[in-house]
N, C-alpha and C positions, 0 to 999 in steps of 0.2 A: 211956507214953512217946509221945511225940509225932513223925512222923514230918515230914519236912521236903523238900521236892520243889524243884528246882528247872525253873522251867518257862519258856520260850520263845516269844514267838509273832512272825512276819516277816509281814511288808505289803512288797510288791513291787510296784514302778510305776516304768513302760519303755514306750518309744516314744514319748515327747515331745521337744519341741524348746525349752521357756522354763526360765526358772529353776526350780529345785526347792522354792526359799521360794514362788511360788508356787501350788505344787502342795500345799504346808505348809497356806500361808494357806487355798486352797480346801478341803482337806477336817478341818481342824482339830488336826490332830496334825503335833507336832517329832518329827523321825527324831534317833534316835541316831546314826544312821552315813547320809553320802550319801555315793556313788563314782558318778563322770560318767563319760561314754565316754570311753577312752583313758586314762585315769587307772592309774598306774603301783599292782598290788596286793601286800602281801605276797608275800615270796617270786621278787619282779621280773615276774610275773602283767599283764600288759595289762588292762582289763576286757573293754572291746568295742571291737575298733576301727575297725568301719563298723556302718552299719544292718545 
């Protein structure tokens, strides 16, 4: 029988100031999920709302 895993892995990057496409562009990979500062999260959750 074959077991079956589901696995995860997060890339985290913070403390910029430009757009996030090109933070994309520069290191080569599309995020599935971007959340900007201040941006309203599940749940009614702020993310960050200063530096």
């Amino acid at each position: 029988m074959v077991e079956i895993y589901d696995t995860y892995a997060y890339f985290w990057i913070q403390g910029f100031e430009c757009d996030p496409a090109e933070i994309s562009e520069g290191i080569g990979l599309e995020p599935n999920r971007v959340v900007l500062k201040g941006e309203q999260l599940k749940g009614g959750r702020v993310s960050i709302k200063h530096s």
